[in-house]
C-alpha positions, 0 to 999 in steps of 0.5 A: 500500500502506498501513502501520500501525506500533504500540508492543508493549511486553510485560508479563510478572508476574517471577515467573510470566512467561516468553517464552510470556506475551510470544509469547502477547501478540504473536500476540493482537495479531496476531490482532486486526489481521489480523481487521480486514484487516491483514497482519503484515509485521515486529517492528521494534526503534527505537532513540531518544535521550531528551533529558537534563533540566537540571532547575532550576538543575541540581537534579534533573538527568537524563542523557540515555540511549538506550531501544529500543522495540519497533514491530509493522508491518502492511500492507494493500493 
């Protein structure tokens, strides 16, 4: 069995976006990989630790933090 696993990182206007708009992304994507012969498995949430950045002599230093990314998982046979 092969796996596919691609970012979804929705994006919706602030002002006129809701739920609908992302679900409604998702589904096109969907959509378009099962066209090509993949089944769509799971959305998968990753969690990662971004590094901190020293900066130069300590100027411009940045914390490290956490950031979640959301990942489609699609199988094929």
């Amino acid at each position: 069995m092969e796996y596919k696993v691609i970012p979804f990182t929705p994006s919706i206007d602030r002002n006129k976006g809701n739920s609908a708009k992302v679900a409604q992304q998702l589904e096109v994507i969907i959509s378009n990989y099962n066209d090509q012969g993949w089944r769509y498995v799971r959305l998968e949430s990753v969690e990662t630790y971004v590094i901190a950045d020293p900066g130069c002599f300590g100027f411009g230093a940045k914390p490290g933090f956490t950031a979640y990314r959301q990942m489609i998982v699609f199988s094929k046979e």
